[in-house]
C-alpha positions in Angstrom: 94.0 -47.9 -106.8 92.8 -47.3 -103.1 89.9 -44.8 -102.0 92.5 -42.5 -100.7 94.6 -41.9 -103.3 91.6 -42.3 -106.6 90.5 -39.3 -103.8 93.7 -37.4 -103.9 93.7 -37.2 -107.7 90.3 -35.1 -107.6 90.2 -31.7 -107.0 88.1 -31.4 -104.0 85.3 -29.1 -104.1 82.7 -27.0 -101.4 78.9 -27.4 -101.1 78.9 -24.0 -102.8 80.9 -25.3 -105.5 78.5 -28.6 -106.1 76.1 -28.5 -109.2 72.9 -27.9 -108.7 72.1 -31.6 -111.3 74.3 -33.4 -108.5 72.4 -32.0 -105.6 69.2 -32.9 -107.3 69.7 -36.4 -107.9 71.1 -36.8 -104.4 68.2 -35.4 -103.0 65.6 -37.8 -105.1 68.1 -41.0 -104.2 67.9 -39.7 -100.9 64.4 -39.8 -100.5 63.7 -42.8 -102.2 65.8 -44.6 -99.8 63.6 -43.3 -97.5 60.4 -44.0 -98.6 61.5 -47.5 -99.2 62.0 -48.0 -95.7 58.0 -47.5 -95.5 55.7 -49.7 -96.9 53.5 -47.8 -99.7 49.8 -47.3 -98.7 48.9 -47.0 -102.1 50.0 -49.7 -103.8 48.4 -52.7 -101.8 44.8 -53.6 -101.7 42.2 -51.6 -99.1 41.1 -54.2 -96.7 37.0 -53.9 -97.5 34.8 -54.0 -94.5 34.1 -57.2 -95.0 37.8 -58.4 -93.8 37.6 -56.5 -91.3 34.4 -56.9 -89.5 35.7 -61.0 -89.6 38.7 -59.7 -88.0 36.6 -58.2 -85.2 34.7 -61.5 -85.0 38.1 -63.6 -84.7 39.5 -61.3 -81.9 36.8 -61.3 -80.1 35.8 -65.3 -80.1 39.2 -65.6 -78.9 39.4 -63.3 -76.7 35.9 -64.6 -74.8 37.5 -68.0 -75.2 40.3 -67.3 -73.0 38.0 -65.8 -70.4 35.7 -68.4 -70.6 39.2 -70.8 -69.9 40.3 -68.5 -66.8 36.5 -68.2 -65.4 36.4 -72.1 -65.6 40.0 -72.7 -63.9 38.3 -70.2 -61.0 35.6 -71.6 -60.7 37.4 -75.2 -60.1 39.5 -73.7 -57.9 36.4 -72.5 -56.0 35.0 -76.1 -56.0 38.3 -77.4 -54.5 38.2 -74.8 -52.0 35.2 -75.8 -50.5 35.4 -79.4 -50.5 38.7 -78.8 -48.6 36.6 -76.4 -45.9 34.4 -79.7 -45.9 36.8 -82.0 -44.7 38.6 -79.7 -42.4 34.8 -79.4 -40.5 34.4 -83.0 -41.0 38.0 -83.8 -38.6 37.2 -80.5 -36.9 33.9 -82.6 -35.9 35.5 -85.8 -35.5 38.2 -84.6 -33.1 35.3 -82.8 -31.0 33.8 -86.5 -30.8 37.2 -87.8 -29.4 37.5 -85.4 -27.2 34.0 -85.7 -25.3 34.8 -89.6 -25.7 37.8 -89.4 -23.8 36.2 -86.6 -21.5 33.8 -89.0 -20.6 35.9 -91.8 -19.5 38.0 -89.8 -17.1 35.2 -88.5 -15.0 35.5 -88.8 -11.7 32.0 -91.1 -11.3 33.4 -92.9 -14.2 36.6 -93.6 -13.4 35.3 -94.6 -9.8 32.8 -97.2 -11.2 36.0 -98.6 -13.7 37.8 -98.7 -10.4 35.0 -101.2 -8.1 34.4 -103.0 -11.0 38.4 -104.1 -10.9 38.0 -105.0 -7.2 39.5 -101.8 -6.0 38.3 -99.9 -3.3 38.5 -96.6 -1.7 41.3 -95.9 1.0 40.1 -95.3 5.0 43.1 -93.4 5.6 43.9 -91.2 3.2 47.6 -89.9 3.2 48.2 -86.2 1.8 51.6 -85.5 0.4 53.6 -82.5 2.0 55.5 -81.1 -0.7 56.6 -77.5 1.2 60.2 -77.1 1.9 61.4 -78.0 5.6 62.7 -75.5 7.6 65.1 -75.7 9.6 68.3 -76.7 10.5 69.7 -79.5 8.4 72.8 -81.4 8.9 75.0 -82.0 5.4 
């Protein structure tokens, strides 16, 4: 026999109508459901100070671990950091060094003196290039 029809054999009834024995245990099942949902207070064991305080002492060594661990990775990032700014004024000094190197060679007295030393020598004539447009009439 189904749900529907064991359901169509009963007379069916209001709230009014209900017992006051039936709305009684339905209330108790009700809330025991209920409070079974939540874990009673009661019945376990009070954690005593002394769990607690250890707790405490737990948390916090791990918590002052883990910033000990992030102040250490800063602080070797730090270290990095500057030995990087080293270099970079190390090559920054290096390529100043080039420079006034290759200054040097390509002054005019020096290059002069590089030049009589190879047997060259300085022109009588000098020739000066005219580079301005011509004007005028062209044929083309």
């Amino acid at each position: 026999m189904s749900f529907a029809t064991a359901r169509a054999y009963l007379p069916s009834r209001t709230p009014a109508q209900t017992p006051k024995k039936n709305r009684k245990a339905v209330t108790e099942r009700t809330a025991e459901v209920i409070l079974g949902l939540f874990p009673d207070v009661n019945s376990g064991a009070r954690a005593t100070q002394k769990y607690f305080a250890k707790f405490l002492t737990i948390v916090s060594l791990i918590g002052f671990l883990a910033l000990l661990g992030i102040n250490t990775l800063l602080a070797q990032d730090a270290f990095t950091l500057s030995n990087l700014k080293y270099e970079a004024k190390q090559v920054a000094d290096q390529r100043d060094a080039i420079n006034r190197s290759i200054d040097s060679h390509a002054a005019p007295e020096n290059l002069a003196a590089s030049a009589a030393a190879l047997g060259m020598r300085p022109s009588e004539t000098p020739v000066f290039l005219d580079l301005t447009p011509a004007t005028g009439v062209t044929r083309g």
